[in-house]
C-alpha positions as CSV (number, residue, x, y, z in Angstrom):
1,X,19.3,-47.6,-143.8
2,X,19.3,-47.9,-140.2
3,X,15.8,-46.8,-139.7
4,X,14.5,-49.5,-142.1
5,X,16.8,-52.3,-140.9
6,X,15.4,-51.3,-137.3
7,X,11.6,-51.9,-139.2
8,X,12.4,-54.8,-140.5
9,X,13.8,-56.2,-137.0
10,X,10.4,-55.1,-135.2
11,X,8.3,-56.8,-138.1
12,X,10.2,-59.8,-137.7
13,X,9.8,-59.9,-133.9
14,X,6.1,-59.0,-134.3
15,X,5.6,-61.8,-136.8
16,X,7.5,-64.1,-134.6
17,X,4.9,-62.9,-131.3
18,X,2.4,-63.2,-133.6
19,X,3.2,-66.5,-134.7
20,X,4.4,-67.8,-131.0
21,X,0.3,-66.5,-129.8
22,X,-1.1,-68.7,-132.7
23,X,-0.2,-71.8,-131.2
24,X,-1.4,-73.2,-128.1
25,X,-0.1,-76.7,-126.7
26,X,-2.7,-79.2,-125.0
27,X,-0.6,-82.4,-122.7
28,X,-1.6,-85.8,-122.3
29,X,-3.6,-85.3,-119.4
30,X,-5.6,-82.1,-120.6
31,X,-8.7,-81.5,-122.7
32,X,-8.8,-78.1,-124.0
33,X,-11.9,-75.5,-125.0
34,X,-11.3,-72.7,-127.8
35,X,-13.0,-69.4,-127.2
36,X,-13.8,-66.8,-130.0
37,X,-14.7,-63.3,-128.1
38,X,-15.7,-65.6,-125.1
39,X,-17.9,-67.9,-127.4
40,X,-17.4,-71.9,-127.6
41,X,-16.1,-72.6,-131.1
42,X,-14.1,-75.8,-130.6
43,X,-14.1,-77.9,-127.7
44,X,-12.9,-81.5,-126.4
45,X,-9.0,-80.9,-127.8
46,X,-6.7,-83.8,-127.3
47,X,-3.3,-83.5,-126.8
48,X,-0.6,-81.9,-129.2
49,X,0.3,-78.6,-130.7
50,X,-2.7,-76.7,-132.1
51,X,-3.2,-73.2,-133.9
52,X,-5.7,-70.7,-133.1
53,X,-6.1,-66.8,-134.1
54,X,-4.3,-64.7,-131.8
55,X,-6.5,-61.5,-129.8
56,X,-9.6,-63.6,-131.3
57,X,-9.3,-66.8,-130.1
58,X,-8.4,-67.8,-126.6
59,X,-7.7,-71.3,-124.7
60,X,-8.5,-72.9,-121.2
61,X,-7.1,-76.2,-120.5
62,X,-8.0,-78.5,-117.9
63,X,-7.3,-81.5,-116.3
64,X,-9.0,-84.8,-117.8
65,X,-7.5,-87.3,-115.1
66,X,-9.2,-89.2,-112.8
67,X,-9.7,-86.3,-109.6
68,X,-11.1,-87.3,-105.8
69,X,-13.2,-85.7,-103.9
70,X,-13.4,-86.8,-100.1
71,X,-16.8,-86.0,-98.6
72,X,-16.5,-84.7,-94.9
73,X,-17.9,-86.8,-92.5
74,X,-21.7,-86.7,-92.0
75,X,-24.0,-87.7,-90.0
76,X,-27.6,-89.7,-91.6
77,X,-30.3,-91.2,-90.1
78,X,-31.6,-94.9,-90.4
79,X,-34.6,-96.0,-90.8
80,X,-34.9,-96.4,-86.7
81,X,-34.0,-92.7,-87.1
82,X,-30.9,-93.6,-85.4
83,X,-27.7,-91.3,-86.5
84,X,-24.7,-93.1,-88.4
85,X,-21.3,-90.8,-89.0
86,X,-20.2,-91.6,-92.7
87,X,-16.7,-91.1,-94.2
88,X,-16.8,-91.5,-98.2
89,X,-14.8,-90.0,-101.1
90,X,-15.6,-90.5,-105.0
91,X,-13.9,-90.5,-108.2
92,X,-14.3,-88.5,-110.9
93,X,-13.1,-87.2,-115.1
94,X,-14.3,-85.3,-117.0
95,X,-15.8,-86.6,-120.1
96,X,-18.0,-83.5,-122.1
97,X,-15.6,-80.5,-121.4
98,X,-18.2,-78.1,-123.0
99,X,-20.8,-79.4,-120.6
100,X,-18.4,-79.8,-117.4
101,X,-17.3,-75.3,-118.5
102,X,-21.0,-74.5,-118.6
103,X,-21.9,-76.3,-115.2
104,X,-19.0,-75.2,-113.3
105,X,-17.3,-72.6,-114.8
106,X,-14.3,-74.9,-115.6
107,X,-13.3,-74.6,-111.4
108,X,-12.4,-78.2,-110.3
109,X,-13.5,-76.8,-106.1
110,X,-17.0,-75.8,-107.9
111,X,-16.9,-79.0,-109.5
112,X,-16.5,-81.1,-106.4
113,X,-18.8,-79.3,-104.5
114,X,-21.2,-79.7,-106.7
115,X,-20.4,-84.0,-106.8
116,X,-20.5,-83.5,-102.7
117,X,-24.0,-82.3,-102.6
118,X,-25.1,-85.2,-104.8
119,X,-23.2,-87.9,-102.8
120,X,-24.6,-86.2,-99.8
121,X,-28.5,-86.4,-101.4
122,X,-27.8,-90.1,-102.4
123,X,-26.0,-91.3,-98.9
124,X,-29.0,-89.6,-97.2
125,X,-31.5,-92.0,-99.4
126,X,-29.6,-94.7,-99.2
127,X,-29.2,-95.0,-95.4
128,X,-32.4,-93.8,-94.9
129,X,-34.1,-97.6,-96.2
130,X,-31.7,-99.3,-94.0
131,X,-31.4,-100.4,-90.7
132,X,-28.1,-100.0,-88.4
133,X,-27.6,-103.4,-88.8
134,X,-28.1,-104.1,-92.1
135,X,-25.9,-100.6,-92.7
136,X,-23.0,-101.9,-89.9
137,X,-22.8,-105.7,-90.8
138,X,-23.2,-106.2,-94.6
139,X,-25.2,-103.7,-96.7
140,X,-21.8,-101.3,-97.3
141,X,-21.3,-102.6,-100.8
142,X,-25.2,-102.5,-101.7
143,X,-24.9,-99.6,-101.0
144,X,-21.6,-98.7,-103.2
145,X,-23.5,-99.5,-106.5
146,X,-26.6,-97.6,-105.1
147,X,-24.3,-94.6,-105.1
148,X,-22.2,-95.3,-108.2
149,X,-25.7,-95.8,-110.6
150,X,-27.2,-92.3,-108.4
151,X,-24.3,-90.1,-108.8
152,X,-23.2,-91.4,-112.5
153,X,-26.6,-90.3,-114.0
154,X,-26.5,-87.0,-112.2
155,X,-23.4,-86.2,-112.7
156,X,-23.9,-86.6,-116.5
157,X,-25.6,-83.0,-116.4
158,X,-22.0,-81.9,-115.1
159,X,-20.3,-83.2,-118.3
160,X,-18.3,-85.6,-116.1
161,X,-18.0,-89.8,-115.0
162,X,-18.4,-91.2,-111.5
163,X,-15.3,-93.6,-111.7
164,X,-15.8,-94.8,-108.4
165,X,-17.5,-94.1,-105.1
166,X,-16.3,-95.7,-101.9
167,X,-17.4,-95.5,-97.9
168,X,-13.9,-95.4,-96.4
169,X,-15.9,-95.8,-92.5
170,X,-19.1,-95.7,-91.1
171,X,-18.9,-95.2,-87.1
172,X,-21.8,-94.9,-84.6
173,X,-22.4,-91.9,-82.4
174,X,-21.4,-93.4,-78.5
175,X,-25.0,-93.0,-77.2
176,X,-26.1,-95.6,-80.2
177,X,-22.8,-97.4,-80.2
178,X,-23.6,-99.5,-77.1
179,X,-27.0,-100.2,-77.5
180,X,-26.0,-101.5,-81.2
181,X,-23.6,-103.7,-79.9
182,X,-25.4,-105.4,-77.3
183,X,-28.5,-105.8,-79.5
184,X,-25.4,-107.7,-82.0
185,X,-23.9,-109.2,-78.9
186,X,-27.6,-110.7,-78.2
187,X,-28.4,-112.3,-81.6
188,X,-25.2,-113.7,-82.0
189,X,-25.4,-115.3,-78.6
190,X,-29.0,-116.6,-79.6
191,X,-27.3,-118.2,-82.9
192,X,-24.1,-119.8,-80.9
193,X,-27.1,-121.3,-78.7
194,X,-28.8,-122.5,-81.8
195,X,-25.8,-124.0,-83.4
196,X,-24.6,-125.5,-79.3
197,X,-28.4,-127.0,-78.9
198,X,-28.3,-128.8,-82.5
199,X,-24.9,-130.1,-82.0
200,X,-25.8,-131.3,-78.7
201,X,-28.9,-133.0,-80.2
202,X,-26.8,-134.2,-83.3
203,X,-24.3,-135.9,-80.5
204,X,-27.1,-137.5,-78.7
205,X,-28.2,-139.0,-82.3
206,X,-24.7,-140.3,-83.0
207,X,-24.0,-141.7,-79.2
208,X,-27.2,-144.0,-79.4
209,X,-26.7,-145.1,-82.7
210,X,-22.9,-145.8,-81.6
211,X,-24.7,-147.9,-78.4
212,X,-27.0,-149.8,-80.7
213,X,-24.2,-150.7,-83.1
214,X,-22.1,-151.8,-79.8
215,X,-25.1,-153.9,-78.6
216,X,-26.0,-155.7,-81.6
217,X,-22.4,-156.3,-82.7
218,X,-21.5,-158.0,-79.4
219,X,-25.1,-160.1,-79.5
220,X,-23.8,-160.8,-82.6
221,X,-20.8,-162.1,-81.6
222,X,-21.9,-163.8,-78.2
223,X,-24.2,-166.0,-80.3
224,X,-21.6,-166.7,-82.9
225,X,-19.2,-167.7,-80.0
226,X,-21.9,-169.7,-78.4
227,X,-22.3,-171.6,-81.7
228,X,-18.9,-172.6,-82.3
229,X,-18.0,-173.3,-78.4
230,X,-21.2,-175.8,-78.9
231,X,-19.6,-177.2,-82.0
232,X,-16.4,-177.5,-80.1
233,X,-18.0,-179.2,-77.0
234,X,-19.6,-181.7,-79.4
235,X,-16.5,-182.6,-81.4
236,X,-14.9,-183.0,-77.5
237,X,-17.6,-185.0,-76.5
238,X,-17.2,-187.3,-79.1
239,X,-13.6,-187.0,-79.3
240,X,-13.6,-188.5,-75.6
241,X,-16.5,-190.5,-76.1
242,X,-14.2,-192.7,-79.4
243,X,-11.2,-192.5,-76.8
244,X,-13.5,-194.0,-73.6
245,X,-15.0,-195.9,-76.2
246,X,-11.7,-197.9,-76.9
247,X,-9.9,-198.5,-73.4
248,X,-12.4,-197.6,-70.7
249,X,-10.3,-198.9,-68.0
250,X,-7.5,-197.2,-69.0
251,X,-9.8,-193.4,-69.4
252,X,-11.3,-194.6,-66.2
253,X,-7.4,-194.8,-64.5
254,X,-6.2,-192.1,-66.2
255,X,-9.1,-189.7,-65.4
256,X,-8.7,-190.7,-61.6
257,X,-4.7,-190.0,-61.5
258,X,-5.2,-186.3,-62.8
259,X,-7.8,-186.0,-60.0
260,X,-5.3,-187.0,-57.7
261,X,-3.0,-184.7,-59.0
262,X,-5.3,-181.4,-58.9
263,X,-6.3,-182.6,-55.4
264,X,-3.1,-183.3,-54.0
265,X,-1.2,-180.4,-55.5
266,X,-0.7,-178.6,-52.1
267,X,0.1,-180.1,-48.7
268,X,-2.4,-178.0,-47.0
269,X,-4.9,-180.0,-48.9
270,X,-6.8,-181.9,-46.9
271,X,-10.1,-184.3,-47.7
272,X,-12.5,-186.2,-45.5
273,X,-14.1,-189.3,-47.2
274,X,-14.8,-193.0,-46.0
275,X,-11.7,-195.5,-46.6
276,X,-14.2,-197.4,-48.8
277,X,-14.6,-194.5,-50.9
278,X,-14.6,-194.6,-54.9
279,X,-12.5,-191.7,-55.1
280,X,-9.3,-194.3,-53.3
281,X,-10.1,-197.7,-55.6
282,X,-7.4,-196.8,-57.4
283,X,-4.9,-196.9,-54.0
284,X,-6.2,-200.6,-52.9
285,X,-4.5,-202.0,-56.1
286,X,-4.3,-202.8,-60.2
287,X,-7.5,-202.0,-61.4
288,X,-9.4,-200.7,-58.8
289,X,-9.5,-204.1,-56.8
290,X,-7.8,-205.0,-53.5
């Protein structure tokens, strides 16, 4: 009784091993490949709990999020044949399992080595139509989606996607370094001169137009004045000319005693004229007359 109860126990484990082998559990972030006696029979498995035949079947699992690769600094040469040290890291997921197992074995190191040589083959292309100033002061993102369209249809043959591929820093060697930056130091010293000599120019413009406005504006208004100071001396003229007109004896007086005034107004004053002078008719009596 013992002996079959203790079968019974074994089965039950056995069936429970058995059962445990069948399945095979596949998380969010993995894609999974099913092997029959080391053949591909099922591939690209998304997450959950699967089944499988146990001693005939086996699993690998591997990672389906986005991965990086950071290249090692390398040094390329321009199109001067001048040497730039690059910095740059990509991106990467897996997208055909089957394809991404048969290229690299499933090993994520062979995987970005693999990507490495690549962004290595396409950096060296890349730099190689460029200048070290186009490559230093402007061409970095031209050169981005050079490498991104490169890489991507490469890396297709590795079952995976380029998400992204960035520089991070592109540094000169010190013997280049200074003659790069004087050569930059130079052409941005010829532009500041450029932009100094056609705002001196544009100033010049301005000022003389400034000094021809000033000039006509006050012609303008010296002749204007001169016009209504005429008008003005000729309603004064005949303003004086209706008042002389009506009492000349009295204008004649009255004109005499301001003179007077405005010649005696000091007593330093002093005047030498005859005694029968006109200036003094006015001082022998009424009218003029002795």
């Amino acid at each position: 009784m013992n002996h079959t109860k203790n079968i019974g126990i074994i089965a039950a484990l056995a069936i429970l091993v058995l059962a445990w082998s069948s399945l095979y559990t596949v998380k969010q972030w993995e894609r999974a490949i099913v092997f029959r006696l080391g053949e591909i029979v099922e591939t690209d498995i998304g997450p959950g709990l699967h089944g499988m035949v146990p001693f005939v079947n086996n699993v690998r699992k591997f990672d389906a999020r986005i991965l990086t690769v950071e290249a090692e600094a390398e040094r390329y040469f321009t199109v001067e044949k001048k040497n730039v040290i690059v910095d740059a890291f990509v991106k990467w997921r897996i997208i055909n399992v089957a394809d991404y197992y048969r290229a690299t074995g499933g090993d994520e190191r062979r995987a970005g080595q693999l990507l490495y040589e690549k962004i290595n083959d396409a950096l060296r292309n890349e730099f190689g139509k460029r200048t070290i100033q186009e490559v230093v002061s402007g061409g970095r993102a031209e050169i981005t989606q050079k490498l991104n369209e490169l890489v991507n249809l490469q890396a297709k043959d590795l079952g995976i996607i380029i998400v992204d591929v960035r520089i991070k820093r592109i540094d000169l060697p010190s013997e280049v370094s200074s003659s790069v930056h004087q050569r930059m130091e130079a052409e941005r010293g010829r532009v500041a001169r450029d932009f100094r000599s056609r705002g001196a120019e544009a100033a010049e413009r301005i000022r003389a137009d400034a000094d021809r406005q000033r000039t006509v504006t006050l012609a303008d208004a010296y002749r204007k004045g001169e016009v209504i100071r005429g008008e003005g001396d000729a309603v004064a003229a005949e303003t004086y000319a209706k008042a002389y007109g009506r009492n000349t004896e009295f204008y004649a007086f009255y004109r005499s005693l301001n003179a007077y005034k405005n010649t005696f107004s000091s007593r330093s004053d002093t005047l030498v004229l005859e005694p029968d002078s006109e200036f003094f008719k006015y001082f022998k009596g009424a009218g003029g007359k002795p």
